[in-house]
N, C-alpha and C positions, 0 to 999 in steps of 0.2 A: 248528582249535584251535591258539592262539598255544601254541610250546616256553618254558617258561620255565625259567632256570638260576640258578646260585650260579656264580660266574666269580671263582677266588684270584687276585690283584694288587696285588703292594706297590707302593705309592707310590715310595718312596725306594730306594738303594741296589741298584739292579734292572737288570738288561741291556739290559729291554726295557719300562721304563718311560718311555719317551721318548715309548712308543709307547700311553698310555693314553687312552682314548676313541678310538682309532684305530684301532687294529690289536690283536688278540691274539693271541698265540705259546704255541703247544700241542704236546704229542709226540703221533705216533700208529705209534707202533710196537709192541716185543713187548712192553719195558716198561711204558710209559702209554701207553693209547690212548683220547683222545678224540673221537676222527673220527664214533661213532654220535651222543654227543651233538649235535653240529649236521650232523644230517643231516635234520631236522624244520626246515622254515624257515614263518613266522618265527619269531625267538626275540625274547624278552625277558630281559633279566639286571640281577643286581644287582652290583656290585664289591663281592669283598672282601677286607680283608686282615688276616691270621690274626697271634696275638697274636706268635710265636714269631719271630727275627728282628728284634729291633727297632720291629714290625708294631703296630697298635694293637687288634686284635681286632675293625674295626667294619667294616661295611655303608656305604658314601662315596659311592657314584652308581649311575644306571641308563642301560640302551643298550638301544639294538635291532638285530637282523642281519637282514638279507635277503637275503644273498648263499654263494655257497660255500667252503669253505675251498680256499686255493690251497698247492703246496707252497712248504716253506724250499728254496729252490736252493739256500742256502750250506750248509746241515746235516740232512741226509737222517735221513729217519723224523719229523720235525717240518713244522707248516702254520702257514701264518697266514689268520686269519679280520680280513676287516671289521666295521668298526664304524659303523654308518651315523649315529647317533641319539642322542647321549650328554648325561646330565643329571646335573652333579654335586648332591650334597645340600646343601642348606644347613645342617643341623646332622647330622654322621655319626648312625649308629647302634649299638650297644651289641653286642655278640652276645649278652648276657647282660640280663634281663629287672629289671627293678627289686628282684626278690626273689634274684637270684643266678643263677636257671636259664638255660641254653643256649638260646634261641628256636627252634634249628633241631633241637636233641632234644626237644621240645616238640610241635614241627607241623610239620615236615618229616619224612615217611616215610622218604628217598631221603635221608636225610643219614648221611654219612662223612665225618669232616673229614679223611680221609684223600687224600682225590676233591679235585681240585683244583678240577674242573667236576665241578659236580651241580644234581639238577633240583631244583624246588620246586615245592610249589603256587602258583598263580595270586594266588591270596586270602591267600597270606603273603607275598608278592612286593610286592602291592600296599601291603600294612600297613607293612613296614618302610619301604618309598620314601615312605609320607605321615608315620611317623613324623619322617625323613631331612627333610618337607619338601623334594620333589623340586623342583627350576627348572623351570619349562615354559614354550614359546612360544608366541605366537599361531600358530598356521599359517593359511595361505590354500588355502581346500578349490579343484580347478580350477572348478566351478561360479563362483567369484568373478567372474570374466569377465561370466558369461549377469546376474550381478546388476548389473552395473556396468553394462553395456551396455543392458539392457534397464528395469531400476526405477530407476536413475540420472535415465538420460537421458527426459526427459516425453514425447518425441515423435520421429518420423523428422524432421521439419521442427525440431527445438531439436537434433535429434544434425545437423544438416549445417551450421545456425550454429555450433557448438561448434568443428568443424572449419575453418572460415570463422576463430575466433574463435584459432585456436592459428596460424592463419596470421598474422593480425594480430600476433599475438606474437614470430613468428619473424622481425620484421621487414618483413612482404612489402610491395610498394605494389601487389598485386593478387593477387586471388583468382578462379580460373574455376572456377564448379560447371557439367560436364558429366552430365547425365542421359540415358541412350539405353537402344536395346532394350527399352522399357517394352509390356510386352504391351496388346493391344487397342486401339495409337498404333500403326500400319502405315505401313512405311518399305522401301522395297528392302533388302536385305543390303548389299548396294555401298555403301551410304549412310555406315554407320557408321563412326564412328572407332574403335571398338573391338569390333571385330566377332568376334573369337574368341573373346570371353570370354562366359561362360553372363548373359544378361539377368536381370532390370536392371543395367544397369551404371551406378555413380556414380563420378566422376572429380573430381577434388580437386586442380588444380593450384596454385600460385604461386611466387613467384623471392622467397623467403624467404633467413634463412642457411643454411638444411639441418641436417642432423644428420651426426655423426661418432659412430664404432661407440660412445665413450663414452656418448653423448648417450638413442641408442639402447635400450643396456643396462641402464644406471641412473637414465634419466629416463624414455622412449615406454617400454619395457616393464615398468616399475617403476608397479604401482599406487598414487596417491595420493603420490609421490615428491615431494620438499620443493624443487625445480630452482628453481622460481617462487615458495613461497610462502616459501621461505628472505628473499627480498629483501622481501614484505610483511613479516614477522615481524618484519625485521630495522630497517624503517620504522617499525614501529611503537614497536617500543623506543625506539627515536633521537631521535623525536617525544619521549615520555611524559618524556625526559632533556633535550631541549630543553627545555620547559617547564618542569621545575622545577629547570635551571638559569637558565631565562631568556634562553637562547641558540638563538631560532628562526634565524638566521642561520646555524648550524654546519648545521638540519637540511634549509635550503631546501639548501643546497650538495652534500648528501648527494642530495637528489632532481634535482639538475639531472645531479650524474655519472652516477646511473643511470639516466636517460630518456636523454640521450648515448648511451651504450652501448646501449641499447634502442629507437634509432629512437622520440626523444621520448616514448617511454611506460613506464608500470609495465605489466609483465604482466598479462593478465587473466585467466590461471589460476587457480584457487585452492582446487579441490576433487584435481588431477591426476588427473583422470579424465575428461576431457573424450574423449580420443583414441578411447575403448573404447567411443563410439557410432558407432565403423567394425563392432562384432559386431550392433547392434542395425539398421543399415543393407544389410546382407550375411552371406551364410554366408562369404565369402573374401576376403582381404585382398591387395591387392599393395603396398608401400610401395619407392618409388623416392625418392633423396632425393642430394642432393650439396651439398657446400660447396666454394667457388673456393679454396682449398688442394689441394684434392685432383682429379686429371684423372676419374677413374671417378665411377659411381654406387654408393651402399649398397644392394641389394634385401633386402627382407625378405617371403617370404610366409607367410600364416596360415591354415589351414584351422582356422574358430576351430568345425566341427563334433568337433572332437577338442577341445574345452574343454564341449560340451554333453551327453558321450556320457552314459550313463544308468547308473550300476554300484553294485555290493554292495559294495566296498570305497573305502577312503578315498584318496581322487586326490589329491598335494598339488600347487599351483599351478604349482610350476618341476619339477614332475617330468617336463611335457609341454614336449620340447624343441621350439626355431622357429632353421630353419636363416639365417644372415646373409653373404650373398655380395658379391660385387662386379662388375659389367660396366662395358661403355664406355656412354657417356651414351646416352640412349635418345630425347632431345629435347634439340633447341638449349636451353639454361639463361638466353640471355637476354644483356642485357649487366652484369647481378650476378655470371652464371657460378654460380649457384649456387638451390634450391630444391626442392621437395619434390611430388610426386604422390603421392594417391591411389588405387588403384584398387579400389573396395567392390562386389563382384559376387555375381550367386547368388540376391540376394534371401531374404524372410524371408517364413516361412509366415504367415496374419493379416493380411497386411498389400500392398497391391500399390500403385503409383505409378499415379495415373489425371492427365487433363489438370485436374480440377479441384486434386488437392493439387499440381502442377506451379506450376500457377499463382497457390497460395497461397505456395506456397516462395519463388516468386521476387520476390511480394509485399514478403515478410519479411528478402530478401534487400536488396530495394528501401528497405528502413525501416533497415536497418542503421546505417547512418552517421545520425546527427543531423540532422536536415532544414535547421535552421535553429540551428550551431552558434555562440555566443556568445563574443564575444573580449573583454568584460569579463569575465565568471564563470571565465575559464581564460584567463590568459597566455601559456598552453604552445599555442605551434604544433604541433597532433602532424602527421609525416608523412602523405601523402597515399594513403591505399586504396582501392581500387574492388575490391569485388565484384560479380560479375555471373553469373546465369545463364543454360546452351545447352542447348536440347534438341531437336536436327534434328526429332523428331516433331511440333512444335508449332510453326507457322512464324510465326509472329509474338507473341512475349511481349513483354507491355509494359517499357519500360524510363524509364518517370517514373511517378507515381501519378497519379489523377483530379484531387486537390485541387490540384494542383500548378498545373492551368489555371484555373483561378478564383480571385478576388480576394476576398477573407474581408471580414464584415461589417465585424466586429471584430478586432484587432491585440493580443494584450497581452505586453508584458516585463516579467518580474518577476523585478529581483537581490535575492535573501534573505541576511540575513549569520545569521551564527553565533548571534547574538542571537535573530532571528525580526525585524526589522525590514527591510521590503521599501521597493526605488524602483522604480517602476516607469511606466510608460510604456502608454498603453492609446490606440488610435488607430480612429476610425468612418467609414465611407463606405460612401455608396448605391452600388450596380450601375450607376444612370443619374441619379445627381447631384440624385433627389427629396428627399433631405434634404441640409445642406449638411453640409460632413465637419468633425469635431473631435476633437480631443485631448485629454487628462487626462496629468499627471502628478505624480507626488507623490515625496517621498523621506522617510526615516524613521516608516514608514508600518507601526503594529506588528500583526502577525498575530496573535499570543498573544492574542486576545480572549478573554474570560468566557463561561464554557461554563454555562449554569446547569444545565444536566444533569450536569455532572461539573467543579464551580466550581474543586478544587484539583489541577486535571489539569498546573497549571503551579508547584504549590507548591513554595515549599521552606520549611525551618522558620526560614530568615531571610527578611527581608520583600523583598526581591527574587525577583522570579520565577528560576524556572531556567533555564540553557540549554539550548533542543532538541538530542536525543543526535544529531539527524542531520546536521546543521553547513550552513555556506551552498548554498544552490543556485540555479540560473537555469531560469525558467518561461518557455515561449512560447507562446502559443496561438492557434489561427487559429479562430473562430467565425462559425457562418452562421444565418440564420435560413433554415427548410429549406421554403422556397415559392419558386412561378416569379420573381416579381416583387424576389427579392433575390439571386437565384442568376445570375451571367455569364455560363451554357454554355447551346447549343443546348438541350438536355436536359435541365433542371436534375436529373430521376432519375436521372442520371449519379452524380453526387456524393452525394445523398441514398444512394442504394443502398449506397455505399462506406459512409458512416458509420454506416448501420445494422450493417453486419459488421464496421469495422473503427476505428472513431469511438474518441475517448478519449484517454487520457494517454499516454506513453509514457516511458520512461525511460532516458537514456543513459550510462552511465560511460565517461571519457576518449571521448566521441565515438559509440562502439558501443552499439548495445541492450541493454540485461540485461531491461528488464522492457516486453514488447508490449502495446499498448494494447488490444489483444483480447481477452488474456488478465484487464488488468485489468478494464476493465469486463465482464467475466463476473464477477467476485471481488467487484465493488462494494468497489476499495478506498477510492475517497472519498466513499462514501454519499451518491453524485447519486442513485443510480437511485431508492433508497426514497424519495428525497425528491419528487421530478419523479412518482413515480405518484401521491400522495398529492396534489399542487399540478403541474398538467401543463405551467404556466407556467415553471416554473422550468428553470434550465440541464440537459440530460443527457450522457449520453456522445457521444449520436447527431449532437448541435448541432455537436462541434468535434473537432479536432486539435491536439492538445499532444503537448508532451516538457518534460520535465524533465532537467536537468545537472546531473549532480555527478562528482566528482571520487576517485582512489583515494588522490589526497592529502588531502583535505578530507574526505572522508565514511566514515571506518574504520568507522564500525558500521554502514551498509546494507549485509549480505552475501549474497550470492546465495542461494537453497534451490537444495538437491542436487541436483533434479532440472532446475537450469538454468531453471523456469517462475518467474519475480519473485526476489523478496528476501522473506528471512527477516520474521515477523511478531514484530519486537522495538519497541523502545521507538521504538529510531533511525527503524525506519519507520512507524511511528504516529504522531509528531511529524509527520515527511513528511507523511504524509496532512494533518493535521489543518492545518497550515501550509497545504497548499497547498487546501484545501476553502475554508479561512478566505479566501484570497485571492480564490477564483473567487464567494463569494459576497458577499466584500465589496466588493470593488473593481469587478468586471465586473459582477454579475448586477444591481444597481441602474440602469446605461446598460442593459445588455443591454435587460431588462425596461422601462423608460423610452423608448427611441427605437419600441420597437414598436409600445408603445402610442402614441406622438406619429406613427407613420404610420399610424397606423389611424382618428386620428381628423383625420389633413390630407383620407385618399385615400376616404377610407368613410361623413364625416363621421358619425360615429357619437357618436350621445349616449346619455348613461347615465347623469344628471341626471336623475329624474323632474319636479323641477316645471320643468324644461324641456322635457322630452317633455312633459306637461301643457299647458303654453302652447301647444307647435306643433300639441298636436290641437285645441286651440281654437281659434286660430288660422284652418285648416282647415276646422274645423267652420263659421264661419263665415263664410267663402268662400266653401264651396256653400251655404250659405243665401242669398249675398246673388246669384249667380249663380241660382239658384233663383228668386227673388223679381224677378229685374228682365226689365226687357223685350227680352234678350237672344235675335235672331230663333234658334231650334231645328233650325227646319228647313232654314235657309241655312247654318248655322254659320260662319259670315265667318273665322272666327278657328282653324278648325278644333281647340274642344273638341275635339270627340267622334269623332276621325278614329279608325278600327276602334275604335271603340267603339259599341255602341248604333247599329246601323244603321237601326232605324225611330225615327221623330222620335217616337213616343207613349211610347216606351222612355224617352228621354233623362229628359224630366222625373221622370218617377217612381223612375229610377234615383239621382238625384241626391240623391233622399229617403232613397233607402234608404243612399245613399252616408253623410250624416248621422244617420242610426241605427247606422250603422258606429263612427262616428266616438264617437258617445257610450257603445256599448260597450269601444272603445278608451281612451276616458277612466276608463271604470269599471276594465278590466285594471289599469290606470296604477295606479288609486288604490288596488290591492290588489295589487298589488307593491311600492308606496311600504311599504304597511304589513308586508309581510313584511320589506322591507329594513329596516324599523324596528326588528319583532321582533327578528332577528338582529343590528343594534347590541346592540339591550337585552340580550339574552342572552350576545354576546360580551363585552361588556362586564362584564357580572355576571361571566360565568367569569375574566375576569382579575383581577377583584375577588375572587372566592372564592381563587385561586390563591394569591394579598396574604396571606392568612388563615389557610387549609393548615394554613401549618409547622407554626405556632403553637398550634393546635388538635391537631395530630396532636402535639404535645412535651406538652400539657397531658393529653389520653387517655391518652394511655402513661404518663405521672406516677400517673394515678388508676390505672389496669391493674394495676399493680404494686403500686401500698401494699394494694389489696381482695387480689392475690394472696401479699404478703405478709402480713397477717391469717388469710389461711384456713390458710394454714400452719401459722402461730403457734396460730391453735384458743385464743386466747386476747382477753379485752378489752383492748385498749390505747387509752386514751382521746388522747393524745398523738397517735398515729396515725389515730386518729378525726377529731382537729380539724385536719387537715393533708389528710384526705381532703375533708372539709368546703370547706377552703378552694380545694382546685383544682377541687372542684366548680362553686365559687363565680365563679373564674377562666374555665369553659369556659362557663358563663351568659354572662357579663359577653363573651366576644370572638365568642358566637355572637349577642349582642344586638348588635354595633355592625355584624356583616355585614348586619343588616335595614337601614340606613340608605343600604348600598351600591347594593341595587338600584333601577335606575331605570325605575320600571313606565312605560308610555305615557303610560299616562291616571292619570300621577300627577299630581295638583291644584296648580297654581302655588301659593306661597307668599311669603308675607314674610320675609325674614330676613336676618343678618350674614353678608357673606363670609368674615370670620374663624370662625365659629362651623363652617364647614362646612372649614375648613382645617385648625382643631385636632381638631377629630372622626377625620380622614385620617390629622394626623400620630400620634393617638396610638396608632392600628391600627397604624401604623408602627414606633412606641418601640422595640418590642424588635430590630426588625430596624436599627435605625438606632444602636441601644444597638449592639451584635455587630458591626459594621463600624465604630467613634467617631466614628459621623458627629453633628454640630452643628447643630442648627434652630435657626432665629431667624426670627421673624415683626418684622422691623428699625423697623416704625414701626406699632403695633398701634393708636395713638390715628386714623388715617388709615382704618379701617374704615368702610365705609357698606353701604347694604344695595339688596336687591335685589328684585324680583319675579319667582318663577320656580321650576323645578323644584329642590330640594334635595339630593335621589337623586342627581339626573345630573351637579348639580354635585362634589359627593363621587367619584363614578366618575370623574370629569375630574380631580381632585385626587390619585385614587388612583394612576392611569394617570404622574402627574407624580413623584409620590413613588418609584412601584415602579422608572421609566427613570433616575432622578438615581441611584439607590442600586445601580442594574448599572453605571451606566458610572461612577462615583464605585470602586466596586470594581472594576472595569479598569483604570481612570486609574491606580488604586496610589499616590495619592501622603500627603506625608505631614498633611498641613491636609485635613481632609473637613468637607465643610458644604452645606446646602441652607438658603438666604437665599428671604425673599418681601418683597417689597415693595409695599406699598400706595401708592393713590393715589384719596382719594376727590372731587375734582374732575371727573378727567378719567374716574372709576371703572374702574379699572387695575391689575392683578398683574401685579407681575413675579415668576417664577418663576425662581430661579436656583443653580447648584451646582457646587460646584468639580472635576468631575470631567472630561471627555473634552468639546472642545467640537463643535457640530455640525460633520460631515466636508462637506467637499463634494462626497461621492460623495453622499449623501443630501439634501444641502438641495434641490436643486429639485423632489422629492418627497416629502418631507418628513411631509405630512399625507395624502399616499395611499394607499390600503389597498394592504398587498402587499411595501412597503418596508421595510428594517430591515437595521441593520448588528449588530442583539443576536445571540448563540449560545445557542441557536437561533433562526431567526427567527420574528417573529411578525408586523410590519407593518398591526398592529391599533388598538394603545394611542390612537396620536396623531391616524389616524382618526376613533374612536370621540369624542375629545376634540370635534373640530372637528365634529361630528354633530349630538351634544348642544349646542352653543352656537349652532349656527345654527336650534335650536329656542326656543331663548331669545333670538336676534337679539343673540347676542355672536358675538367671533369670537377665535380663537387665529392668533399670528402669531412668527417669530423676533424678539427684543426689537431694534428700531434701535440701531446704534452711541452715539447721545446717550442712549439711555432704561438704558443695560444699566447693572447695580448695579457701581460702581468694585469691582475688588481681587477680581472672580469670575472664574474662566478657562475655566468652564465653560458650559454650553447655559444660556442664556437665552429664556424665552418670556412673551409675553405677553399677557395673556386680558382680553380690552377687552370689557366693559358698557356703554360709551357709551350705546349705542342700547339696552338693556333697561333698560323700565321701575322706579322705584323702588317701586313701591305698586300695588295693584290701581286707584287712579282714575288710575295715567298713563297706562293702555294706552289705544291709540288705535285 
């Protein structure tokens, strides 16, 4: 049970006021004797100084003792007592209560104001100090350690980067992680290099600057201490002043002296707590360290089991002392003369070192550094690092990765600036040269594309888009297609194996890894994986090897999370993502997907044309019939037909029949998968036709929803509101009638009619969406309409399909003229469809009308398909409009839907 007192002490005019929250000075003789009062430890007290004296009557601070009184050497019968714990008030307190009364003749049993020292109750003690508004401080309970070390840090393998990662910082140009004594990896005793100390033992050397006893004290054992993040703080200011001075020049100069000083780098510190995954790696710590000023070593050891122990009272952080010595150097330092060891031994219960996480570490170890670091995206030469890992029980760890020996299908560079506008560079080659090799390259090439899932992800409330919070960066990526025949190694399950575990993005600031691609693709941070199960065609993690580059100058808001595993999920790295998805799916996945397919149909000859499959079973079919029918000798077979085939000759003929009854059930398959492939036109196509419709329909329900429930509210007639329900009734009639004209059933009946009639019917489905973006229809030469023979539906669907792509990439374009132009041509019977928005890219034109293709967000790679479906059922056909045919003063996609060959009237067909 805490002692608590009343402690007299005037402020002012006092002998032994010099001495307040430090020391108190008491008699304990025959006159006053306070010696029993602090003989109960601990105490608690209040300061007070009594009115008499000059004194103000009030209650001023709190303390605490936990110590014993010692005597005055200079004047006998008097002690002084410590003061460990002192908290002045911020507003004193009264001795006298609002109404006049004494508070301590009130609720204090034990009061004499005679007593210089007296007790008090606990519960009155505590009243007057919240009265006072006591100061208090944070404290750090000793547990702080077990939290930092072990909920911090994500992993053993992220706490020995971490360490790896303060090396980097202390300047080193190398890092050696020694791992040994790992139980159940059997090695002689003689073996080890560090063989006295209790296994596992993990070692941590490099020829860094080292630390000095300051460094020491007030940075390594100072939790979260400001050493390193002073100088980003200090950046970031500098930055935010350049800028709205207009003087980025003052702030590059500010960043060239401090990478100077810092062996070309900002520190990558940034939480200071990196070190404290030496308690999560080991119960014990040895730290050896020296800087070339000094001939000795610093040691410091930890037995951080005295920071875990388990107790009833409150531990504070610095109360567990760590002794700090000095010897002669313990290893040659190098020709720096200077750098730091590790030694983390002892091990942690949960958790044991096997050859499989050895060999993940040194993976990670291996990934460290930037594979394929970029001397555009970063000017800055940073100094040269190697880390590497030893571990005598495992004699041979790899020291390059798998992919490192094989030559990627695919190449891509991609510099992003600050805008979101990428150049980039995308390079292809066969294994063994069955396709020939080619290049792509673009510059101002923008990412920001139209999300229709989330269309103002890029807004601002002025009409330029925003700039992504994440600022420029540089993409590499090495991609495979994951079969023998594209793969360079003996093995190709060599490599596949790797990218199934370790495939994906990765992420490097100044050089070093922050964010592993293992980890991302676990996290699905750029939403490949949902997409690739959904369509198994499309790019996944498993396909490639990236890294991404950015900068601790260039990229202040991608910040690490705590736990050292990625970066924080802010805006800054949601832009990241979304940039960098947009890139892989628009620029690579269009080749990706395209060369594949263009080897599948050099090396497989693989058709998927049915009325070309059609023909070659015709074909076929009769070939054994004529082989059949002619007087071709059976049973010589000159020409060896039927070699292992049909060994008796009475076989042969009648096989050959049946061969042709084959053949014509094959024809029948054909013609009923033609027709399923039909279905699925028709119905995809109605769904993107319904889609058209939606909004519109879903803005009109909700109009009606609302006025019937406010009516029932009301519980009253209002004819006003009657005729306004009326009318959106009228309204949701009217746009579920013009979807009927959308659908294009099969065995919908050819007919007669105006091209125009089926283009205004589209646009006017259109209006409102086209109204909401100001975009401008013009049908440019309406007197030039002719007509046609043929399905209606489909042509509409075709119409729709053209209207709904003008009006997404017309709304990506952003600019400020919006319009969708058509032009007729009834001679040569010719639309041009044209609109001022984004023209077609050349990642997409040689694909263009294939199912699967699409540079829209999200993709769909259907529309333009479906277009070209439908007209090669009416014997038209859709084409990019020719350079002389495209409408003057459009900058955008141009197509054109040629009738030539579809009949004008049921008596032209032929």
């Amino acid at each position: 049970m805490t002692n608590c007192l009343v402690i007299t002490q005037y402020r002012n005019d006092s002998r032994y006021n010099d001495f307040l929250g430090k020391f108190y000075h008491f008699p304990g003789n025959k006159l006053k004797n306070y010696l029993n009062q602090f003989s109960e430890l601990p105490i608690e007290f209040v300061y007070f100084e009594p009115l008499k004296n000059d004194g103000k009557g009030e209650f001023y601070g709190f303390g605490r003792i936990t110590k014993k009184p010692f005597d005055d050497k200079r004047e006998s019968g008097f002690y002084f007592i410590e003061i460990d714990d002192y908290k002045p008030f911020a507003s004193p307190v009264s001795y006298k209560n609002k109404h006049g009364e004494v508070i301590e003749e009130l609720l204090n049993p034990s009061y004499n104001y005679q007593n210089a020292v007296r007790k008090i109750p606990k519960n009155v003690l505590e009243e007057i100090c919240l009265d006072g508004g006591i100061i208090l401080n944070i404290k750090s309970d000793v547990h702080l350690i077990k939290v930092l070390g072990e909920q911090l840090i994500g992993s053993e393998k992220v706490g020995v980067l971490e360490l790896i990662k303060n090396s980097i910082d202390a300047q080193a140009t190398y890092c050696r992680v020694l791992i040994e004594k790992v139980k159940n990896l059997n090695l002689p005793l003689n073996e080890y290099e560090f063989k006295n100390y209790e296994g596992p033992v993990i070692v941590i050397d490099d020829d860094g600057v080292g630390m000095t006893k300051d460094i020491i004290e007030n940075g390594w054992l100072r939790p979260a201490s400001t050493l390193k993040t002073n100088i980003k703080e200090k950046l970031k200011v500098e930055r935010e002043n350049a800028q709205i001075n207009g003087n980025l020049g003052s702030y590059d100069a500010l960043i060239k002296k401090i990478q100077k000083e810092h062996g070309q780098r900002i520190p990558l510190g940034e939480k200071g707590v990196g070190r404290f995954a030496t308690h999560r790696l080991g119960r014990y710590l040895e730290l050896r360290t020296k800087t070339d000023q000094n001939p000795y070593e610093l040691v410091l050891k930890i037995d951080w089991d005295k920071f875990d122990r388990i107790s009833d009272k409150h531990v504070d952080l610095d109360s567990v002392g760590i002794s700090l010595t000095r010897e002669d150097p313990s290893r040659d330092y190098g020709s720096k003369n200077s750098g730091t060891r590790l030694i983390v031994f002892g091990g942690r219960d949960g958790f044991g070192w096997t050859e499989a996480s050895i060999l993940d570490l040194n993976r990670a170890i291996l990934e460290l550094n930037s594979p394929v670091p970029s001397d555009v995206f970063s000017r800055t030469i940073f100094d040269r690092f190697n880390a590497y890992l030893e571990c005598p029980q495992i004699t041979e760890l790899p020291r390059h990765q798998i992919y490192a020996e094989s030559k990627s299908n695919f190449s891509l560079d991609i510099l992003v600036d600050e805008n979101g506008f990428a150049e980039y560079e995308l390079q292809f080659e066969h294994p063994s040269n069955k396709l020939p090799k080619q290049e792509w390259s673009e510059k101002g090439y923008d990412l920001k594309g139209l999300d229709l899932k989330n269309p103002n992800y890029w807004s601002l409330e002025t009409e330029s888009p925003r700039k992504p919070a994440c600022g420029p960066f540089y993409v590499h990526m090495d991609v495979w297609y994951r079969n023998s025949e594209w793969i360079d190694l003996s093995d190709y399950k060599d490599l596949t194996d790797y990218l199934d575990s370790f495939g994906g993005m990765s992420i490097y600031r100044d050089n070093i890894l922050v964010y592993d691609a293992q980890l991302g693709a676990q996290a699905d941070w750029l939403g490949l994986a949902g997409k690739h199960i959904k369509q198994g065609w499309r790019i996944s993690y498993r396909d490639f090897i990236g890294s991404i580059e950015i900068e601790q100058t260039k990229n202040w808001d991608l910040v690490d999370k705590t736990n050292r595993e990625g970066l924080i999920n802010n805006k800054a790295f949601n832009d990241l993502a979304v940039l960098t998805r947009n890139a892989i799916e628009q620029i690579l996945l269009p080749r990706y997907t395209s060369k594949r397919d263009e080897f599948g149909h050099l090396t497989k000859g693989v058709i998927s044309d049915p009325n070309m499959l059609n023909n070659l079973v015709k074909e076929n079919q009769a070939l054994l019939l004529n082989i059949g029918e002619s007087n071709y000798p059976f049973d010589e077979d000159p020409y060896s037909f039927f070699k292992n085939l049909w060994n008796k000759v009475e076989d042969r003929k009648d096989s050959l029949v049946n061969l042709q009854g084959s053949m014509k059930n094959l024809e029948k398959s054909i013609k009923n998968l033609e027709e399923v492939q039909e279905l699925f036109t028709e119905q995809a196509g109605f769904g993107i036709s319904v889609a058209i419709s939606l909004h519109e329909i879903n803005k009109i329900t909700s109009n009606f929803y609302q006025g019937i429930l406010g009516l029932l509210k009301s519980k009253q007639y209002d004819e006003l509101k009657l005729e306004n329900l009326k009318t959106t009734s009228e309204s949701l009639q009217s746009e579920l009638k013009r979807l009927a004209p959308l659908r294009a059933i099969r065995n919908e009946s050819n007919q007669e009619f105006k091209v125009c009639q089926s283009i205004k019917h589209v646009a006017g489905i259109h209006e409102r969406k086209m109204e909401a973006e100001n975009i401008r229809f013009t049908i440019l030469n309406p007197n030039e309409d002719f007509q046609i023979f043929g399905r209606y539906r489909a042509l509409n669907q075709i119409f729709g399909n053209l209207f709904d792509n003008s009006i997404y990439w017309i709304r990506s374009a952003n600019k400020k003229e919006n319009e969708i132009v058509v032009k007729l041509d009834k001679i040569y019977k010719t639309i041009v469809f044209a609109d001022s928005g984004n023209d077609i890219s050349d990642i997409i034109r040689p694909t263009l009308f294939q199912p699967g293709y699409s540079l829209r967000i999200p993709p769909s790679g259907l529309g333009l398909y479906i277009c070209k479906s439908y007209l090669n059922g009416m014997k038209g056909r859709i084409y990019e409009t020719p350079l002389k045919d495209r409408i003057p003063n459009i900058s955008g996609a141009q197509l054109t839907i040629d009738f030539s060959k579809t009949p004008t009237n049921k008596e032209n067909i032929k």
